[in-house]
C-alpha positions as CSV (number, residue, x, y, z in Angstrom):
1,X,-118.3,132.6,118.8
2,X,-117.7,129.2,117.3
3,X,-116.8,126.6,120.0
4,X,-113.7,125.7,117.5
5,X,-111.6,129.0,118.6
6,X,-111.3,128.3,122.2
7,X,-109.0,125.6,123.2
8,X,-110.3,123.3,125.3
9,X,-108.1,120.6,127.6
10,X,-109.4,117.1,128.2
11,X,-109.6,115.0,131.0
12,X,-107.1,112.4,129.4
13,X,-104.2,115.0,129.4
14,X,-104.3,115.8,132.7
15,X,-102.2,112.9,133.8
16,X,-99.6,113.5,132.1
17,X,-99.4,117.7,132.6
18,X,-100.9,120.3,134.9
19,X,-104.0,121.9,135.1
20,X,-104.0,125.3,133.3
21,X,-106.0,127.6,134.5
22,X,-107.5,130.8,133.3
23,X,-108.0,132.9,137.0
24,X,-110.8,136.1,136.6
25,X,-110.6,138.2,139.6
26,X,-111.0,141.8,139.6
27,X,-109.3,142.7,143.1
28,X,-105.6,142.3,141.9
29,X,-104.4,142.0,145.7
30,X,-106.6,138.9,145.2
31,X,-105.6,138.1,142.4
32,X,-101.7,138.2,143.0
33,X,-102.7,135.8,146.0
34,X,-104.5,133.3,144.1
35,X,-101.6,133.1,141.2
36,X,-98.8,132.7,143.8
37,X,-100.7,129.7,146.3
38,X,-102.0,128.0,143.2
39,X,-98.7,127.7,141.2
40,X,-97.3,125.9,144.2
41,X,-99.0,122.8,143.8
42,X,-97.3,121.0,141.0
43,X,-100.5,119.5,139.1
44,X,-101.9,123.3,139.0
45,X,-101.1,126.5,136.7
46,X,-102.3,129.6,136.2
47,X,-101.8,130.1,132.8
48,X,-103.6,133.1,131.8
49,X,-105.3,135.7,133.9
50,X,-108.0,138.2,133.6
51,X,-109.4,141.2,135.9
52,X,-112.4,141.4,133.2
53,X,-114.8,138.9,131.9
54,X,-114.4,140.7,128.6
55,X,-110.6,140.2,129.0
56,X,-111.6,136.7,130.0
57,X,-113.1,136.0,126.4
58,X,-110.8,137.9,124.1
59,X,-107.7,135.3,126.3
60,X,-110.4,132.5,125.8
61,X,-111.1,132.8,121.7
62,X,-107.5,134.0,120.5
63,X,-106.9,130.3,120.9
64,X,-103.1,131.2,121.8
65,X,-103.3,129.1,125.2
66,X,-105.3,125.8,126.3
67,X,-107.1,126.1,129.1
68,X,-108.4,123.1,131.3
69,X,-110.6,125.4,134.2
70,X,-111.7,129.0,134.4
71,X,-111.9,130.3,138.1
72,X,-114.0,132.9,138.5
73,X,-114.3,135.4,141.3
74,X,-118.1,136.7,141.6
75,X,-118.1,140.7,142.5
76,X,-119.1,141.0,146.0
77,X,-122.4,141.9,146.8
78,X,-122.3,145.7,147.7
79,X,-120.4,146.0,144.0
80,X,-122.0,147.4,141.5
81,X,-124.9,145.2,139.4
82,X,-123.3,145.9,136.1
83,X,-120.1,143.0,137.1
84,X,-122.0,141.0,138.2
85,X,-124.4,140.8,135.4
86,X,-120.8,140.7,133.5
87,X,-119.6,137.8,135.1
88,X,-123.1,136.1,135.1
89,X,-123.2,137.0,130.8
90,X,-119.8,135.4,130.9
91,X,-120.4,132.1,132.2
92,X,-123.3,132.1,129.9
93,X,-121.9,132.8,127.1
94,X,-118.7,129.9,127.6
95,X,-121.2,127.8,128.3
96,X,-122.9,128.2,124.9
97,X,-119.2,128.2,123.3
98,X,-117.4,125.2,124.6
99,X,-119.8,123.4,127.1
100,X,-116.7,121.0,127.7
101,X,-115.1,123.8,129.8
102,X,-115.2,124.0,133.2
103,X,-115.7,126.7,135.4
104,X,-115.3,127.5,139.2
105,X,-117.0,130.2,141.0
106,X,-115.8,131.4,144.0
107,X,-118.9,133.6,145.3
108,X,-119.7,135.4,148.3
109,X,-121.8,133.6,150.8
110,X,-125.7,134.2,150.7
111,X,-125.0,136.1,147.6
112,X,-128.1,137.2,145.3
113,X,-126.9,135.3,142.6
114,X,-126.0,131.8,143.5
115,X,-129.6,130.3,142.4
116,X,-128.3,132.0,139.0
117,X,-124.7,130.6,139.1
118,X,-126.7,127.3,140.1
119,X,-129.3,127.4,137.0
120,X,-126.5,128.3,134.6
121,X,-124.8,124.9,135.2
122,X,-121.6,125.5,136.8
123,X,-119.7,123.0,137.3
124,X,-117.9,124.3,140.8
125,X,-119.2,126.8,143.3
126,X,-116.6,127.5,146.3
127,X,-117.2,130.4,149.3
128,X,-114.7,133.1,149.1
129,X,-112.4,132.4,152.0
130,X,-111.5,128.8,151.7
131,X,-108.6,127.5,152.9
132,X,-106.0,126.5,149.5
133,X,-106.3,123.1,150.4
134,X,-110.3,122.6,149.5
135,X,-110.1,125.9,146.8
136,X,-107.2,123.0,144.8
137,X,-109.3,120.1,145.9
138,X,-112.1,121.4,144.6
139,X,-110.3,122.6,141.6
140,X,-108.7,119.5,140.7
141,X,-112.4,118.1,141.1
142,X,-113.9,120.1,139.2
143,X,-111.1,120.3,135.8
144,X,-111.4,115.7,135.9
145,X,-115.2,116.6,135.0
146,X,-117.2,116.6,138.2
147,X,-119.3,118.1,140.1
148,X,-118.0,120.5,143.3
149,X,-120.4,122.8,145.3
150,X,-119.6,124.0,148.4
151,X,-121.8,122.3,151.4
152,X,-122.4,125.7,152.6
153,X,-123.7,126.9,149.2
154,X,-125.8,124.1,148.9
155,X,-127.6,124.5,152.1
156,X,-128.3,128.5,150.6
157,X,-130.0,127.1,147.1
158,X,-132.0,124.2,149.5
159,X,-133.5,126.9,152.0
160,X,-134.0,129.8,149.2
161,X,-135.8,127.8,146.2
162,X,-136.4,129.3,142.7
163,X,-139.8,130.9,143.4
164,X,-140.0,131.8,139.8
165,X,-140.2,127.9,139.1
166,X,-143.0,127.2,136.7
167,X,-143.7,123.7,138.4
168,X,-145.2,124.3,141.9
169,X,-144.6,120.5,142.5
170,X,-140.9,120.2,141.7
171,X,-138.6,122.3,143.7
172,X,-135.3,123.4,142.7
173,X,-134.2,121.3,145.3
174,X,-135.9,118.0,143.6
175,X,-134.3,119.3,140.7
176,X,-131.1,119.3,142.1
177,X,-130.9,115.7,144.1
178,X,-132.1,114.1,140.9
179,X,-129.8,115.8,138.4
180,X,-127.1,114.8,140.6
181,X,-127.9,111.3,141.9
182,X,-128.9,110.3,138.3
183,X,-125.4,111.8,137.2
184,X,-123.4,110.0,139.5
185,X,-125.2,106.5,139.2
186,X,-124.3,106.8,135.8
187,X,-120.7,107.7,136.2
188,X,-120.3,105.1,139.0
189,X,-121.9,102.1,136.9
190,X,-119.1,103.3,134.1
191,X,-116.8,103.3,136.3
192,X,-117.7,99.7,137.9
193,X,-117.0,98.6,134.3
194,X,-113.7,99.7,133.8
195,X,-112.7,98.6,136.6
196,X,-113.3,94.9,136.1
197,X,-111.3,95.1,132.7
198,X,-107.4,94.8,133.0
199,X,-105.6,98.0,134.7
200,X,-102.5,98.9,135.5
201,X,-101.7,100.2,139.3
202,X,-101.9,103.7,138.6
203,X,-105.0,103.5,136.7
204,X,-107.1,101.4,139.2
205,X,-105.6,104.1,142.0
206,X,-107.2,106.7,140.1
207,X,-110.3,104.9,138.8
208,X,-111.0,103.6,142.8
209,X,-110.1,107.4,143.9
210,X,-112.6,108.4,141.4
211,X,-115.4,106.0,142.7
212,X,-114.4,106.7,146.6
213,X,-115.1,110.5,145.7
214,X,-118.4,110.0,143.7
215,X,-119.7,108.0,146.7
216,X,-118.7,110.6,149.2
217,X,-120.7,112.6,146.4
218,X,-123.7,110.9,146.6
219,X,-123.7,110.1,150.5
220,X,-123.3,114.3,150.6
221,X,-126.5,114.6,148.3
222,X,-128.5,112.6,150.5
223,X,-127.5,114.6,153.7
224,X,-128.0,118.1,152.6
225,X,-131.2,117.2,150.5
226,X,-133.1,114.9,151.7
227,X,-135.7,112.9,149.5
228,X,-139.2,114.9,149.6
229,X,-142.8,114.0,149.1
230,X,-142.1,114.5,145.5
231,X,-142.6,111.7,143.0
232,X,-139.5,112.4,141.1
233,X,-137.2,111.4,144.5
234,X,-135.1,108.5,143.5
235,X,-135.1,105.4,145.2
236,X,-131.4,104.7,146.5
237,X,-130.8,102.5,149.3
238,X,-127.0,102.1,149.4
239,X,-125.3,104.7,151.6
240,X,-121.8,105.3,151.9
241,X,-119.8,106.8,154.4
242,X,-118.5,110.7,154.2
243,X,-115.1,110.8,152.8
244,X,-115.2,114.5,152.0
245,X,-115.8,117.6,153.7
246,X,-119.5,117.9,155.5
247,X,-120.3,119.2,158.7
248,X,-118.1,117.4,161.6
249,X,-120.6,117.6,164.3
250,X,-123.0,115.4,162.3
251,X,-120.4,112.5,161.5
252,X,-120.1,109.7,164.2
253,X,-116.7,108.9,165.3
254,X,-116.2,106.2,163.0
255,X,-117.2,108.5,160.1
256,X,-114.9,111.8,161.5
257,X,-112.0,108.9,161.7
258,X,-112.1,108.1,158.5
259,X,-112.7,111.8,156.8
260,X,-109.3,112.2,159.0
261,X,-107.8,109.3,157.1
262,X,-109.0,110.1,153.6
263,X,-108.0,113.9,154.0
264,X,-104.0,112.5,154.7
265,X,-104.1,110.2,152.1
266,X,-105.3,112.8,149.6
267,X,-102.5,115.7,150.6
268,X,-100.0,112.2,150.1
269,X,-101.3,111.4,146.6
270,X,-100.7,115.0,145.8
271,X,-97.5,114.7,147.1
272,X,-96.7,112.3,145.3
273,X,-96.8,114.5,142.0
274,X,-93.7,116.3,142.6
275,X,-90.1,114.9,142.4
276,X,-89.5,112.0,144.3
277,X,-85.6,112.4,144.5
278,X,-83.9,111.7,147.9
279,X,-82.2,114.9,149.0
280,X,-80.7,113.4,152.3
281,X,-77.2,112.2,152.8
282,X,-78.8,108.6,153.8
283,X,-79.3,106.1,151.2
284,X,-82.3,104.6,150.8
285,X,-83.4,100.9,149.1
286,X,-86.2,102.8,146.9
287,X,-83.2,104.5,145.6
288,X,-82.6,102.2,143.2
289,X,-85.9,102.2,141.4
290,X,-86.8,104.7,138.5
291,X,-89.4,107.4,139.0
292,X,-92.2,106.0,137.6
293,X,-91.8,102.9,139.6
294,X,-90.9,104.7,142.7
295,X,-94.3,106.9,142.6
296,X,-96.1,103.6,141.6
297,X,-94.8,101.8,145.0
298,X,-95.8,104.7,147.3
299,X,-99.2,104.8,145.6
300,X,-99.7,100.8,145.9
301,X,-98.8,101.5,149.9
302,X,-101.3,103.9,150.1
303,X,-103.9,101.9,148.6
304,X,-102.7,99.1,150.6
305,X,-103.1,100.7,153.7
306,X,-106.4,102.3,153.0
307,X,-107.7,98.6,152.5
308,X,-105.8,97.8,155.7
309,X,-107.6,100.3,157.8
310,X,-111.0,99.4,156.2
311,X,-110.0,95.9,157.2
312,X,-109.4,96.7,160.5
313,X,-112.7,99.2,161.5
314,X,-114.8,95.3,159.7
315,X,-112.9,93.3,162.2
316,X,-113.4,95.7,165.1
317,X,-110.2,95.4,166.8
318,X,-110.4,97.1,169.8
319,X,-107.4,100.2,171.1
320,X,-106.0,97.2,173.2
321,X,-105.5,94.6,170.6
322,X,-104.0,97.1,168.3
323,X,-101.1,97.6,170.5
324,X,-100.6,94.0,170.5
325,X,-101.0,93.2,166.5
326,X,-98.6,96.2,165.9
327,X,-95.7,93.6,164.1
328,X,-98.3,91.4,162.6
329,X,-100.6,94.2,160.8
330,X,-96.9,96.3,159.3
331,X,-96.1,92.5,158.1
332,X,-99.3,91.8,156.2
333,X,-99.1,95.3,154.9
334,X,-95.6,94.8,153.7
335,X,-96.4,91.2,152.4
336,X,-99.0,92.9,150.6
337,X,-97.4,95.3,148.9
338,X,-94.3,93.2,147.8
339,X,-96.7,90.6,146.3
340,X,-98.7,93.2,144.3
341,X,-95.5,95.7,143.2
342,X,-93.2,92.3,141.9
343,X,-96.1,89.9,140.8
344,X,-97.5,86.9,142.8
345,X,-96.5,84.3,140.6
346,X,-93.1,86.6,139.5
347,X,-90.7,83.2,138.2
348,X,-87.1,83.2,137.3
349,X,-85.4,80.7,135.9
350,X,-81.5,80.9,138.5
351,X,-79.1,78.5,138.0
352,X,-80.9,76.3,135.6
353,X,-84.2,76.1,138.6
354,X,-87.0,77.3,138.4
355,X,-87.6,80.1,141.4
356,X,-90.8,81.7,142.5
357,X,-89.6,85.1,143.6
358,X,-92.5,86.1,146.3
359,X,-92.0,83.0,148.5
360,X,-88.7,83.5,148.6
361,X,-88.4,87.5,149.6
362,X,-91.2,86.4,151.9
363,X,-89.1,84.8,154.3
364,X,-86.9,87.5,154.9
365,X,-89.5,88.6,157.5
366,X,-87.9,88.5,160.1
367,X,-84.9,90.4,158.5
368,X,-87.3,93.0,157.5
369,X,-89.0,93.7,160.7
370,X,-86.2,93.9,162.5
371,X,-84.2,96.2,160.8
372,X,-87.0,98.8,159.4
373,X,-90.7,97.9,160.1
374,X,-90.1,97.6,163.9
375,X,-88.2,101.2,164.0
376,X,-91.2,102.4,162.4
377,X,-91.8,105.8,165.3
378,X,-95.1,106.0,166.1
379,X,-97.0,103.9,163.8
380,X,-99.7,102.6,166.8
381,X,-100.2,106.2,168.0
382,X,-100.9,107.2,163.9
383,X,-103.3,104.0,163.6
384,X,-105.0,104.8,167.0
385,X,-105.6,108.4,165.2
386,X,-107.2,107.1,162.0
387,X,-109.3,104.1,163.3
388,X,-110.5,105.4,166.8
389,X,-109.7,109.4,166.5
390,X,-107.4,109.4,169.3
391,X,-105.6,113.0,170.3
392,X,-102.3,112.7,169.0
393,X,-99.0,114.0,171.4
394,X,-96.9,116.9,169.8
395,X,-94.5,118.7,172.2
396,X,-96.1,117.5,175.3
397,X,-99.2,118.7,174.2
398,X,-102.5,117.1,173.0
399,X,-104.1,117.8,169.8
400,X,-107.2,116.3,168.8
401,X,-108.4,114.6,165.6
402,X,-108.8,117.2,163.0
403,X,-106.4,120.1,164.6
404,X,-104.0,121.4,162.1
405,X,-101.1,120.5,164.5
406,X,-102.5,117.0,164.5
407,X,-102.5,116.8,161.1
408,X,-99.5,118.2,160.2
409,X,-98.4,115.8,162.2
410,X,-100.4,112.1,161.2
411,X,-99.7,113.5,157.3
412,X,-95.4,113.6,158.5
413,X,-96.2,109.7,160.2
414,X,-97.8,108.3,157.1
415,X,-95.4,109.3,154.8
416,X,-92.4,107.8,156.6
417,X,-94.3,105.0,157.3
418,X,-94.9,105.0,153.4
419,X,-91.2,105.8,152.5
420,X,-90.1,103.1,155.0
421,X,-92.3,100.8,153.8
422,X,-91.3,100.8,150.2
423,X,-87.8,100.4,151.9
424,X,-88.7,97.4,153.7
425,X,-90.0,95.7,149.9
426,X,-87.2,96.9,148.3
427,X,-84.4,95.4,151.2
428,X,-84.9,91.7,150.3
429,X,-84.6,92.0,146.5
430,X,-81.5,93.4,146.3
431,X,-79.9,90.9,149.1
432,X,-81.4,88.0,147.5
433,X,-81.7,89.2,143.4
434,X,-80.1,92.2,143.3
435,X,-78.6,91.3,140.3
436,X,-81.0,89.8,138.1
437,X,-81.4,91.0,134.6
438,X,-85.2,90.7,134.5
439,X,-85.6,93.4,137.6
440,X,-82.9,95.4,136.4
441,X,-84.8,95.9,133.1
442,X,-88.1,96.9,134.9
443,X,-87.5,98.3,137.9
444,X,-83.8,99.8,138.4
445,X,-82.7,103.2,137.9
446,X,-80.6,103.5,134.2
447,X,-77.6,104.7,135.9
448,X,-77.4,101.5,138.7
449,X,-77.5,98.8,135.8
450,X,-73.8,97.7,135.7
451,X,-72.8,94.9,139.0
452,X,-70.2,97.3,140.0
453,X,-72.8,100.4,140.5
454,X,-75.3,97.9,142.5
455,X,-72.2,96.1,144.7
456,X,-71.3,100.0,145.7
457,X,-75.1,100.9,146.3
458,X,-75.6,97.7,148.3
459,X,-72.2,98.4,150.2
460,X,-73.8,101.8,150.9
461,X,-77.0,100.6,152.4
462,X,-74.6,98.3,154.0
463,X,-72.9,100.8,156.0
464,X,-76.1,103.1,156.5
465,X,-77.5,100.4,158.7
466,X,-74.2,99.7,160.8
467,X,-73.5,104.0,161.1
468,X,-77.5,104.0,161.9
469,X,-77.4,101.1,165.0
470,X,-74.3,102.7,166.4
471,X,-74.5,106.3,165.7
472,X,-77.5,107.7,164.4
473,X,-80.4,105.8,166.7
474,X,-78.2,106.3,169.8
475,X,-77.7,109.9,169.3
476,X,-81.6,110.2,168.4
477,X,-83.0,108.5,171.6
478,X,-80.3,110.2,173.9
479,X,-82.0,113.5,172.1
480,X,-85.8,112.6,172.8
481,X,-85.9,112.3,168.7
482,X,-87.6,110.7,165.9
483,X,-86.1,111.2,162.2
484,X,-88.8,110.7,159.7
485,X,-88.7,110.9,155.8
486,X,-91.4,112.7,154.7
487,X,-92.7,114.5,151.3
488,X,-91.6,117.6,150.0
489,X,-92.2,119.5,146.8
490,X,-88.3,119.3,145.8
491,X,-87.9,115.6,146.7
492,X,-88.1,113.1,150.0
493,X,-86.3,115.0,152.7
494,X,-85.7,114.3,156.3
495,X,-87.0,115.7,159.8
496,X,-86.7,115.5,163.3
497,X,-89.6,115.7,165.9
498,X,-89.9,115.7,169.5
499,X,-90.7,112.2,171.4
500,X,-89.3,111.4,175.2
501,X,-87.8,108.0,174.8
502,X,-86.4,107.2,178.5
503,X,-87.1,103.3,178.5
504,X,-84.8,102.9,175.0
505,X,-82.2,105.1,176.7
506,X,-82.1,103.2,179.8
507,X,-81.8,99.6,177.7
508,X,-78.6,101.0,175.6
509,X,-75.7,99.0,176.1
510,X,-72.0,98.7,174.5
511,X,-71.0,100.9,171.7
512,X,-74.7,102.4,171.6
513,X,-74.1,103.3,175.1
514,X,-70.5,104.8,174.6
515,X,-72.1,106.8,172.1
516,X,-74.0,108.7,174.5
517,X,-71.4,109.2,176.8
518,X,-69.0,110.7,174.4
519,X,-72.3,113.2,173.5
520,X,-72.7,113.9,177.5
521,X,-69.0,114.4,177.8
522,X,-68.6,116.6,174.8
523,X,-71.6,118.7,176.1
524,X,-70.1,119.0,179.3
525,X,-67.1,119.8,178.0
526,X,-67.4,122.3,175.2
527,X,-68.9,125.3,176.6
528,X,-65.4,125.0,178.9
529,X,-63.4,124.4,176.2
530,X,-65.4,127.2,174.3
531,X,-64.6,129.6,177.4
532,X,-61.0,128.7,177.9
533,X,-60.4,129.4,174.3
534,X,-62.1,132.2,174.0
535,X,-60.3,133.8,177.3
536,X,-56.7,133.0,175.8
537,X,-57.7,134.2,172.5
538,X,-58.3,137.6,174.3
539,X,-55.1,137.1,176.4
540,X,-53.3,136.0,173.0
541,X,-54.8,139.5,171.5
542,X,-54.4,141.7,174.4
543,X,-50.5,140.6,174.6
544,X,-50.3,141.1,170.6
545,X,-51.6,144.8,170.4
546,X,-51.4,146.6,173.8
547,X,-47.8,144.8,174.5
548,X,-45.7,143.3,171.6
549,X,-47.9,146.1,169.2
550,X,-46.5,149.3,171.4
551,X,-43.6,147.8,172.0
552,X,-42.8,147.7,168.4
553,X,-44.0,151.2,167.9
554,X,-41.6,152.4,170.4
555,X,-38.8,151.0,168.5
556,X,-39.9,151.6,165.3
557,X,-40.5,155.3,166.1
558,X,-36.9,155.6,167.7
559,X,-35.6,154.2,164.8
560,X,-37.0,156.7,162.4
561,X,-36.7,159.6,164.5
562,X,-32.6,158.8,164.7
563,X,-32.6,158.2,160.7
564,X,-34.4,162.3,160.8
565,X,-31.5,162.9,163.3
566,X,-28.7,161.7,161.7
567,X,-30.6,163.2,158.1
568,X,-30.8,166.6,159.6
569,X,-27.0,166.6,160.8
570,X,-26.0,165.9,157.4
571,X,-27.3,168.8,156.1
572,X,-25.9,171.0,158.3
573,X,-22.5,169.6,157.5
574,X,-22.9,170.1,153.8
575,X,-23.9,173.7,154.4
């Protein structure tokens, strides 16, 4: 079949649209599974699906749908050969079609044919039973044109070599750490280039994401197959540390850390895909800013902070000095970020004067940390957890680096640290040039261009800030809360967690403190209230139907029998 009847996506259009992907899996429980977890995540799509290779192909030439990946699920072991062989012929055969075409495997472990799958050169080979989380990462790997095989799988084609090979001196594990580290020098020295040439934000996130993950790559290559006696071994001296998954008990605490780190920041830049539109009843400064600008800022924090943390493990700032550089390290970051998102030498000409914007928003810092980067909740605790790997505090309970509680939980911190963050850049330029035409043209939203809209939205922040001093923050410390914006797949919503705060309760004072009270009083006096009310409503319904009710019935049963009385007499006169 002529490579020209199957439509192929490209790497290029997959910033701009999802991932389609054409799922083969003959168990339709499995199936059904795969199409419902996958369609979740807003870059991905199944868009076709197959329980047949044969299927598979006829979807595949028709040329009716464009397909980005194919995910194939390998028979099982104890199946019958003739699948697998089917399968195998299939990958084959699309292979030979349109060799720009992806494909994922997801295969059994120690199954007969991964040296196959391996010589046939898949792209992506994942164990059946992965969590979604590595089955998408390694999808989305896999459909930008790399390389993804399992760690586990790995270790299975190192240990059982192809004895068939035809060169006793070059194993198929040679093979296999020099295809790869030659194919990722070359993509990393491409890379390297484009990244000295002029980017936008965006581009250089994903260009640096792309390099970060081609490193991990490369460090992975080296740890699972290590250089033999063989001539052929590359000599490659750099080594990077993990930022992917490889086996936690060989990473040193430094290295676990920041596998920790890079894991959040990834399920964040995914995040970051979906809307971005704030479903809470609290205005927000980022509110202001279009979509594409919004999603750039959160990205530029990310990046920011990564470099931040990197920073921080280079200067070797010990758990005690972090506590006390907790202002000073939020301010760089945010002095970073404003710098980068608005321009360093960003000049307006106001009031017939030349004004260099940065240096002026700059000086709001005091402004700034006061009213959001010092309410930031937790932030030491969530860099204590990414730089040293610190157990993080959930409901009393301790959860060490890695859990799934404590990452549910560091992945909730860094995003409101993010979404508070692009507050805290966003406060100073509307107080100081919320009005000027330059950033109303680049940066607003099209539907808060006119003064009047941005007086009101300013007036709105306004009063947020007053209801949040007196009302909101009270209430949340005299509830053992934190509020955090976080991420959601519909928008940036808000939620509360658990966090004792006794010392901030016990420093409340004034109309902060009368807040509390009326709270203490109201619970102490609702249930009452409740019980009272609910014991003359019974009275009140008692005295309606048993009393007043009968008493009516009485009545309006003597009044009906004398009308029967005074009906039958007639008739009897008449007669």
């Amino acid at each position: 079949m002529a490579e020209s009847s199957i439509i192929v996506g490209t790497t290029s259009h997959l910033e701009h649209r999802s991932i389609q992907i054409l799922s083969i899996e003959a168990d339709p429980a499995i199936q059904s599974g795969l199409i419902t977890c996958l369609n979740r995540f807003a870059d991905l799509q199944v868009a076709a699906a197959a329980d047949d290779p044969a299927i598979a192909w006829q979807t595949l030439t028709a040329g009716t749908v464009e397909i980005d990946l194919i995910l194939l699920g390998l028979p099982a072991i104890d199946a019958q050969i003739t699948p697998i062989q089917s399968s195998l012929a299939f990958c084959q055969q699309v292979k030979a079609s349109a060799k720009n075409l992806p494909i994922l495997v997801l295969i059994a472990p120690q199954h007969p044919a991964i040296a196959t799958v391996f010589q046939l050169g898949i792209e992506g080979c994942c164990l059946r039973g992965s969590s979604v989380l590595d089955l998408v990462a390694a999808i989305r790997q896999v459909a930008a044109g790399e390389t993804n095989w399992s760690p586990e799988i790995l270790q299975f084609v190192a240990v059982g070599t192809n004895p068939r090979s035809t060169n006793p001196e070059v194993s198929l594990l040679d093979r296999l750490r020099l295809s790869s580290l030659q194919q990722i020098e070359r993509t990393l020295t491409e890379l390297e280039t484009q990244l000295q040439g002029e980017l936008s934000t965006f581009d250089r996130l994903i260009l640096t994401g792309r390099r970060r993950e081609l490193n991990t790559a490369r460090w992975v290559i080296k740890r699972l197959l290590p250089a033999a006696s063989s001539p052929i071994a590359p000599q490659i001296t750099s080594i990077d540390l993990p930022l992917t998954s490889v086996p936690v008990d060989q990473l040193t605490t430094a290295e676990h850390a920041n596998l920790v780190a890079q894991t959040l920041f990834d399920r964040i830049a995914a995040k970051l895909q979906s809307s971005l539109e704030n479903l809470t009843t609290t205005p927000l400064e980022i509110d202001i800013l279009r979509l594409e600008k919004k999603r750039e800022l959160f990205y530029l924090i990310l990046r920011k902070f990564e470099g931040l943390l990197e920073e921080l493990r280079f200067s070797q700032v010990t758990i005690d000095q972090l506590s006390s550089k907790q202002s000073t390290i939020l301010q760089d970051l945010w002095a970073a970020v404003t710098t980068d998102f608005l321009g360093r030498y960003y000049t307006e000409s106001i009031d017939n004067r030349e004004v260099e914007i940065i240096p002026t928003l700059l000086r709001d810092v005091a402004i700034v940390e006061t009213e959001i980067l010092a309410k930031i909740p937790q932030s030491i605790e969530l860099f204590n957890y990414l730089l040293f790997k610190l157990p993080l505090t959930i409901d009393n309970a301790s959860f060490s680096a890695g859990s799934i509680a404590a990452e549910e939980r560091a992945c909730a911190l860094l995003e409101n640290l993010t979404i508070q963050m692009a507050n805290a850049v966003m406060q100073p330029v509307l107080n100081r040039f919320g009005n000027l035409e330059s950033l109303k043209a680049n940066f607003y939203d099209r539907r808060l261009l006119s003064s009047r809209e941005i007086e009101r939205f300013r007036n709105d922040l306004s009063w947020r800030y007053r209801l949040e001093r007196y009302v909101g923050e009270p209430q949340a410390i005299f509830e053992s809360q934190y509020r955090l914006f976080v991420f959601t797949t519909y928008g940036i919503d808000r939620i509360a967690i658990y966090a004792p705060r006794p010392q901030e309760l016990a420093t409340l004072s004034g109309l902060p403190f009368a807040v509390t009270l009326t709270l203490e009083l109201r619970d102490a006096l609702l249930p009452r209230l409740r019980s009272a009310t609910t014991f003359f409503g019974s009275s009140i319904v008692y005295l309606l139907t048993e009393v007043i009710g009968r008493g009516i019935g009485l009545i309006g049963r003597g009044i009906i029998k004398g009308v029967g009385n005074i009906w039958q007499e007639s008739n009897r006169s008449r007669r």
